[in-house]
N, CA, C and O atoms as a Maestro MAE file, in Angstrom:
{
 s_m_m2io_version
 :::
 2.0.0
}

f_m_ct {
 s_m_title
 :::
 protein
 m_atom[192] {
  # First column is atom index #
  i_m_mmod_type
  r_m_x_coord
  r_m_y_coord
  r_m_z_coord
  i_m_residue_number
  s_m_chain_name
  s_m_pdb_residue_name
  s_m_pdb_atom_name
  i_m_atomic_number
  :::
  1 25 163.991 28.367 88.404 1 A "UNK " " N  " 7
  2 3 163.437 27.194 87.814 1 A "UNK " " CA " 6
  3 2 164.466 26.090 87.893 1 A "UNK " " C  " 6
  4 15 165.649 26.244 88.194 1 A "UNK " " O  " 8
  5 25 163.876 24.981 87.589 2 A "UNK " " N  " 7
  6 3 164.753 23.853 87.591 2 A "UNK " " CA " 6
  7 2 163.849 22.485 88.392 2 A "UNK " " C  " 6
  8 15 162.618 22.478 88.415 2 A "UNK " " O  " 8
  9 25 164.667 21.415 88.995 3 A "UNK " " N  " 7
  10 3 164.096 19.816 89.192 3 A "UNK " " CA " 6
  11 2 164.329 19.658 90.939 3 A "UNK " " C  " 6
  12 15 165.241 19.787 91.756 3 A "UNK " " O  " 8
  13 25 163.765 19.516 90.925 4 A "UNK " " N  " 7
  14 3 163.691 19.120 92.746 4 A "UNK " " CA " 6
  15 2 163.807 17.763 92.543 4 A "UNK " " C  " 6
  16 15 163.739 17.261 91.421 4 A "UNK " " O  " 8
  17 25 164.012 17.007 93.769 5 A "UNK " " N  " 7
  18 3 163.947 16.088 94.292 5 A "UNK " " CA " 6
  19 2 164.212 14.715 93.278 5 A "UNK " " C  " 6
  20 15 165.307 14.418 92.801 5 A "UNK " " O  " 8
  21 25 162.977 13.990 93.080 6 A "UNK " " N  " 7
  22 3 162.329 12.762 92.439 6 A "UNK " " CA " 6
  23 2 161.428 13.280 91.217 6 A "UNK " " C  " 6
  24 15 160.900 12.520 90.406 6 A "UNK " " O  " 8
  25 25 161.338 14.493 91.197 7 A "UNK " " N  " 7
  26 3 160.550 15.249 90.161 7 A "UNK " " CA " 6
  27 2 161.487 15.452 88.887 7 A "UNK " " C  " 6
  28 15 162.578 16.022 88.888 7 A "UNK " " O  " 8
  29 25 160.871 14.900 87.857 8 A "UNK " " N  " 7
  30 3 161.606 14.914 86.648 8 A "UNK " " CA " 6
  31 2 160.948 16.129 85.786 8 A "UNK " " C  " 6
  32 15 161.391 16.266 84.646 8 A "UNK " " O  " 8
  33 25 160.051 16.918 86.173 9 A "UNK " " N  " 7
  34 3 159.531 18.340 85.288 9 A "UNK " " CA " 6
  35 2 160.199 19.039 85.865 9 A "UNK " " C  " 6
  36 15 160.781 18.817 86.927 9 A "UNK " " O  " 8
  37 25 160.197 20.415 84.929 10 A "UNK " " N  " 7
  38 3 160.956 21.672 85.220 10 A "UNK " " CA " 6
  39 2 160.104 22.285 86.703 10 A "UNK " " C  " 6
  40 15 158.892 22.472 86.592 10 A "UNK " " O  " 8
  41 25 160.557 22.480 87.606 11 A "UNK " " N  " 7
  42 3 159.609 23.627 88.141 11 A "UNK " " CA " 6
  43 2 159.863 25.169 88.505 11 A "UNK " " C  " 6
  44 15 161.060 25.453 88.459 11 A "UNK " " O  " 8
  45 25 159.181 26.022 88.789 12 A "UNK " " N  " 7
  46 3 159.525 26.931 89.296 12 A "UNK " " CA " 6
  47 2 159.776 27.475 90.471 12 A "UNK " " C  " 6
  48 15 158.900 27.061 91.229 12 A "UNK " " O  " 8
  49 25 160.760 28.438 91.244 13 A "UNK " " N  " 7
  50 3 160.560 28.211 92.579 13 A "UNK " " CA " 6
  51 2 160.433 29.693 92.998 13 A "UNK " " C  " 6
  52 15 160.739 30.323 91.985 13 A "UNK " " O  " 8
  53 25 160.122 30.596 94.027 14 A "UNK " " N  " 7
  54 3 159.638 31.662 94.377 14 A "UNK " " CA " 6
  55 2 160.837 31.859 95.263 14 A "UNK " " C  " 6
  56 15 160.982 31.348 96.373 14 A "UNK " " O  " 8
  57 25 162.144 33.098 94.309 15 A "UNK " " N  " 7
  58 3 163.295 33.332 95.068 15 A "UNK " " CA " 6
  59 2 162.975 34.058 96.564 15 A "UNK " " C  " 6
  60 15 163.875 34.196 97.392 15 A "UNK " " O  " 8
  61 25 161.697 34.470 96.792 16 A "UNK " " N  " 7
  62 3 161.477 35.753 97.783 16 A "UNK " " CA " 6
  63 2 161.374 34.264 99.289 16 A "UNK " " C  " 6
  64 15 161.407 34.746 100.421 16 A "UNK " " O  " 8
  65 25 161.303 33.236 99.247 17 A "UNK " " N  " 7
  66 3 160.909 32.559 100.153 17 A "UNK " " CA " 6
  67 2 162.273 31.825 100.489 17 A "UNK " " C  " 6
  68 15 162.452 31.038 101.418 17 A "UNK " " O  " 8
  69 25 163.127 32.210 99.619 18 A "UNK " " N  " 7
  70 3 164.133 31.050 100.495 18 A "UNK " " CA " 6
  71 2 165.464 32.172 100.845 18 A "UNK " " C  " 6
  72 15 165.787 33.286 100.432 18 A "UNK " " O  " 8
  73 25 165.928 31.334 101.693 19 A "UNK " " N  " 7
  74 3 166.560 31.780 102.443 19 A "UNK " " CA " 6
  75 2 168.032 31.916 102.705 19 A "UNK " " C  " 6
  76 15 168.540 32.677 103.530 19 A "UNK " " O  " 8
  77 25 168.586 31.177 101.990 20 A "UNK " " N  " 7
  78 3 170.107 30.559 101.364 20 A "UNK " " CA " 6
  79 2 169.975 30.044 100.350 20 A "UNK " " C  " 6
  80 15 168.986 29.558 99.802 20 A "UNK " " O  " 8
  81 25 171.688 30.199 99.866 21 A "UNK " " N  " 7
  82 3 171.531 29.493 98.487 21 A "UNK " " CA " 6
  83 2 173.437 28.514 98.701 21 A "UNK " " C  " 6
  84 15 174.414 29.258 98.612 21 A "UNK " " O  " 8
  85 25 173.665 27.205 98.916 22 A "UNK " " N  " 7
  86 3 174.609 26.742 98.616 22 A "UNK " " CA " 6
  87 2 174.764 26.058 97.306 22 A "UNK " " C  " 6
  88 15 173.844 25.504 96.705 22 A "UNK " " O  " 8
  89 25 176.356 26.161 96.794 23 A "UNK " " N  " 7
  90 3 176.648 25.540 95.555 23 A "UNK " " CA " 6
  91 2 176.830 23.843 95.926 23 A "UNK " " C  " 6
  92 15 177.339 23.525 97.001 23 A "UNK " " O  " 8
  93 25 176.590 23.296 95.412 24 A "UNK " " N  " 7
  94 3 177.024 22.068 95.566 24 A "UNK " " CA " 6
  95 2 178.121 21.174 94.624 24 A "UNK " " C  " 6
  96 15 178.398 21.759 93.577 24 A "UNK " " O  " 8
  97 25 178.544 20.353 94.738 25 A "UNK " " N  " 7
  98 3 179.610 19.451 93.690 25 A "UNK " " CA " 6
  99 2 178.929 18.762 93.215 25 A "UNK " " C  " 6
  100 15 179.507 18.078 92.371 25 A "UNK " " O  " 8
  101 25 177.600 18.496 93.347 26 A "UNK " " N  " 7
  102 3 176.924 17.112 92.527 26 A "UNK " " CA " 6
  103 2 176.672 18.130 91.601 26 A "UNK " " C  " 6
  104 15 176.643 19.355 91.714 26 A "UNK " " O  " 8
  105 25 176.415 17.021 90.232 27 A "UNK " " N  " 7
  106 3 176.255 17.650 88.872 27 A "UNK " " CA " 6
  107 2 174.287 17.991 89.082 27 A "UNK " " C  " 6
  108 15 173.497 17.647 89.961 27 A "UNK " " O  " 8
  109 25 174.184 18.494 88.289 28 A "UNK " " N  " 7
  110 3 172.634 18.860 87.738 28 A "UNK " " CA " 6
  111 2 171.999 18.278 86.994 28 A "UNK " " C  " 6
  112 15 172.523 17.891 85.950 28 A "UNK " " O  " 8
  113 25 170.621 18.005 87.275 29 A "UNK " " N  " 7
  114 3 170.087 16.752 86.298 29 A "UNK " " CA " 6
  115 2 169.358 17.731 85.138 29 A "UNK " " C  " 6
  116 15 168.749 18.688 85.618 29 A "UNK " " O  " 8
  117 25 169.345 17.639 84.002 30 A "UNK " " N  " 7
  118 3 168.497 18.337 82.876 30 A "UNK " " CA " 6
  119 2 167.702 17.036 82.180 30 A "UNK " " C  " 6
  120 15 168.235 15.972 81.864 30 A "UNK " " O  " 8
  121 25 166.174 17.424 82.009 31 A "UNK " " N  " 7
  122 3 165.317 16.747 81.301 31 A "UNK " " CA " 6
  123 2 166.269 16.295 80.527 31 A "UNK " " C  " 6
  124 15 167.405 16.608 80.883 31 A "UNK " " O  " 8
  125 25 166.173 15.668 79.593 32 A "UNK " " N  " 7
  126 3 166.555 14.937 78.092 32 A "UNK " " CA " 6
  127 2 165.723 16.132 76.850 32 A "UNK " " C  " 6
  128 15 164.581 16.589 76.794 32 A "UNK " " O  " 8
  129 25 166.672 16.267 76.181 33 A "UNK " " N  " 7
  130 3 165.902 17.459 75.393 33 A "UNK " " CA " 6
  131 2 165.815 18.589 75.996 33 A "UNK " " C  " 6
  132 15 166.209 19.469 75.230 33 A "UNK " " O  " 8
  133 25 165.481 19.018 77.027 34 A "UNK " " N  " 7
  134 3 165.671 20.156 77.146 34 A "UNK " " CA " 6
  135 2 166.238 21.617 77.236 34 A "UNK " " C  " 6
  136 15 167.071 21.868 78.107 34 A "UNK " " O  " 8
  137 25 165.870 22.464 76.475 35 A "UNK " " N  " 7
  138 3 166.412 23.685 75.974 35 A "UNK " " CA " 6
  139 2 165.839 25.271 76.715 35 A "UNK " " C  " 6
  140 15 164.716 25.766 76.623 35 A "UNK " " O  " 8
  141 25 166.571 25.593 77.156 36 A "UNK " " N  " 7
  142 3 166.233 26.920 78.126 36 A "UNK " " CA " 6
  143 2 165.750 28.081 77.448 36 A "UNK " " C  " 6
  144 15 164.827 28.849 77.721 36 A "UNK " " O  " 8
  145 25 166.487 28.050 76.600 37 A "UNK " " N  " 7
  146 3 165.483 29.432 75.111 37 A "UNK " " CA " 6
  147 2 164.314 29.281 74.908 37 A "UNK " " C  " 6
  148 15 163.523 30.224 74.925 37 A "UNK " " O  " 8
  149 25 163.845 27.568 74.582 38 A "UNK " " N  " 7
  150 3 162.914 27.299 74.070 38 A "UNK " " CA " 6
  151 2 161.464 27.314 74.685 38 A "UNK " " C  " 6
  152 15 160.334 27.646 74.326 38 A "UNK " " O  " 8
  153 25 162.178 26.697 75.975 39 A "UNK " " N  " 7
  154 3 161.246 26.512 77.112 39 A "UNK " " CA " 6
  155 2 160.775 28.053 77.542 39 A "UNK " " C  " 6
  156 15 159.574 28.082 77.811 39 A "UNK " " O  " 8
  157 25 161.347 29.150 77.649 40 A "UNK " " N  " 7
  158 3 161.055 30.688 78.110 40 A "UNK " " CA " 6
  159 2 160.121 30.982 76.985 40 A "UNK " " C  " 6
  160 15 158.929 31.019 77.290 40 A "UNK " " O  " 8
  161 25 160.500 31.235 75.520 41 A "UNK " " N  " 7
  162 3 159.759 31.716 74.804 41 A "UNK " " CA " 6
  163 2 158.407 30.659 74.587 41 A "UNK " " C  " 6
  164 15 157.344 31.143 74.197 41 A "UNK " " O  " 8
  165 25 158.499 29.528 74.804 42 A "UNK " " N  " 7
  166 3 157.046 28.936 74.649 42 A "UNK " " CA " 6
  167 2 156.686 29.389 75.811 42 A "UNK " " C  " 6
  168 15 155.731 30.133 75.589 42 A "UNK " " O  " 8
  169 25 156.956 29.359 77.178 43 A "UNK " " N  " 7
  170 3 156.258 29.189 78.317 43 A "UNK " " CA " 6
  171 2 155.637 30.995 78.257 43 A "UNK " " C  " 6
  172 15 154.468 31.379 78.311 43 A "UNK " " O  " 8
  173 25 156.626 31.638 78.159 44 A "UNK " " N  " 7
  174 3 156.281 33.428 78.701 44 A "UNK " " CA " 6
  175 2 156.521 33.528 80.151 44 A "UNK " " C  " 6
  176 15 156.164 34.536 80.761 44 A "UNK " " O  " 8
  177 25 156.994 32.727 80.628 45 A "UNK " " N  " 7
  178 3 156.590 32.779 82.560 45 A "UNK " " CA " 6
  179 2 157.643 34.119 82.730 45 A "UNK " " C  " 6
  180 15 157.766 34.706 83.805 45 A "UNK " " O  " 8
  181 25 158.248 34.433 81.713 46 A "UNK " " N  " 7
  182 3 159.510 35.653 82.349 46 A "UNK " " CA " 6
  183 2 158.717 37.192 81.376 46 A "UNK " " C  " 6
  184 15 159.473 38.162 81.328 46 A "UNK " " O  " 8
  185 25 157.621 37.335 80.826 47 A "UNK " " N  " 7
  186 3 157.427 37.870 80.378 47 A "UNK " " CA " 6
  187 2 156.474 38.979 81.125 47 A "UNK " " C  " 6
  188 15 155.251 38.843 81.100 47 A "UNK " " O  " 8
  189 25 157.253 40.347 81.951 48 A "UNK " " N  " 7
  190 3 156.629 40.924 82.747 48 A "UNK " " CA " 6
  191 2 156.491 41.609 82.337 48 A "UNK " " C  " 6
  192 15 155.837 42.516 82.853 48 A "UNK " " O  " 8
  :::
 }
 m_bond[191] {
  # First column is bond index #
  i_m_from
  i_m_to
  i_m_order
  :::
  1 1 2 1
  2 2 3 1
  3 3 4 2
  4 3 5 1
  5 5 6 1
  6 6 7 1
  7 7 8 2
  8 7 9 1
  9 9 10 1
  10 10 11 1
  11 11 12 2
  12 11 13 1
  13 13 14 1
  14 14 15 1
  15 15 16 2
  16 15 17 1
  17 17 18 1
  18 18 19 1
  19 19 20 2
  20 19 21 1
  21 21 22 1
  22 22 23 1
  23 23 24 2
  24 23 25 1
  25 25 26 1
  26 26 27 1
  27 27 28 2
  28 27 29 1
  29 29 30 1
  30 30 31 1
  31 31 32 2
  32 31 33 1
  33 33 34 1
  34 34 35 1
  35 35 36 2
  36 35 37 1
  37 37 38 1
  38 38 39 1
  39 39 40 2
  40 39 41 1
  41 41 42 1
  42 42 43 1
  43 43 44 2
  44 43 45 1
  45 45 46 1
  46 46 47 1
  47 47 48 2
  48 47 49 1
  49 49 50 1
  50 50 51 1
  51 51 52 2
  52 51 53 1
  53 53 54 1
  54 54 55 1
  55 55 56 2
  56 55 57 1
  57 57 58 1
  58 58 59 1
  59 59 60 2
  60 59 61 1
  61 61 62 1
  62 62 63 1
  63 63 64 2
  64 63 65 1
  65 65 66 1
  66 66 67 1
  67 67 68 2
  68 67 69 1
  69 69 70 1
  70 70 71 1
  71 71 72 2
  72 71 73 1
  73 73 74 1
  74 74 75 1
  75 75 76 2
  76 75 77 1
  77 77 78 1
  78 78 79 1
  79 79 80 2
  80 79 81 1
  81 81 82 1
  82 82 83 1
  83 83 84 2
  84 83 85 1
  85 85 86 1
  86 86 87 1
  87 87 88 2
  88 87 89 1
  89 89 90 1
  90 90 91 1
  91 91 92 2
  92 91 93 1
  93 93 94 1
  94 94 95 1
  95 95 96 2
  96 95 97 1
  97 97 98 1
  98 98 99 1
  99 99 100 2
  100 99 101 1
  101 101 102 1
  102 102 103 1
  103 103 104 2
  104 103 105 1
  105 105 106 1
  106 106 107 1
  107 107 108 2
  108 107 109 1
  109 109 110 1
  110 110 111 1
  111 111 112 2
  112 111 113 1
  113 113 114 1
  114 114 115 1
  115 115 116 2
  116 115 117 1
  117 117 118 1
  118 118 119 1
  119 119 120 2
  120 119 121 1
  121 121 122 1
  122 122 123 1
  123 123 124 2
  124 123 125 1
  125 125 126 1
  126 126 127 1
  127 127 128 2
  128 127 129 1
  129 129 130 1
  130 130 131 1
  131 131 132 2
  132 131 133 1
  133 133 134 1
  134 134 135 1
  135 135 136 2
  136 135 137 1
  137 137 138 1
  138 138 139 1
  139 139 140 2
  140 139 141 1
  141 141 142 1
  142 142 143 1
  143 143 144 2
  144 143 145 1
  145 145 146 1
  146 146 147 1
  147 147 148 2
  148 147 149 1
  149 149 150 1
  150 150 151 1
  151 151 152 2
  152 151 153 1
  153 153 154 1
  154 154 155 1
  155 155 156 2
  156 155 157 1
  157 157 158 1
  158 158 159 1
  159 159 160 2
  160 159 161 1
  161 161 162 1
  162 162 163 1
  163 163 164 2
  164 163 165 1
  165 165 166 1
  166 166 167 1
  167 167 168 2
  168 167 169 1
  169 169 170 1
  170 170 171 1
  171 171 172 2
  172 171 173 1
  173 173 174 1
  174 174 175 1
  175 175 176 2
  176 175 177 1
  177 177 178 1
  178 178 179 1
  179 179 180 2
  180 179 181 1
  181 181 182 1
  182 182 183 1
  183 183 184 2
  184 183 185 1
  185 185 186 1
  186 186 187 1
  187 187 188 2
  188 187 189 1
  189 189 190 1
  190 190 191 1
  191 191 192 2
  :::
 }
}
């Protein structure tokens, strides 16, 4: 999960499709407010 592009919502992304993963030096953008606990237990999306 996390922000692509110009997209300011969280999204999700499907690890089985990609293909690399580089770190980068630019920082990470986080919504305003947003909380990773909070967001899992409201959402359930990890709840298998």
């Amino acid at each position: 999960m996390g922000t692509a592009k110009d997209y300011a919502e969280v999204r999700h992304f499907a690890l089985h499709r990609m293909e690399a993963a580089m770190m980068l030096e630019t920082p990470c953008r986080r919504p305003p407010g947003f909380n990773f606990q909070t967001y899992v237990k409201a959402e359930q999306f990890f709840a298998y």
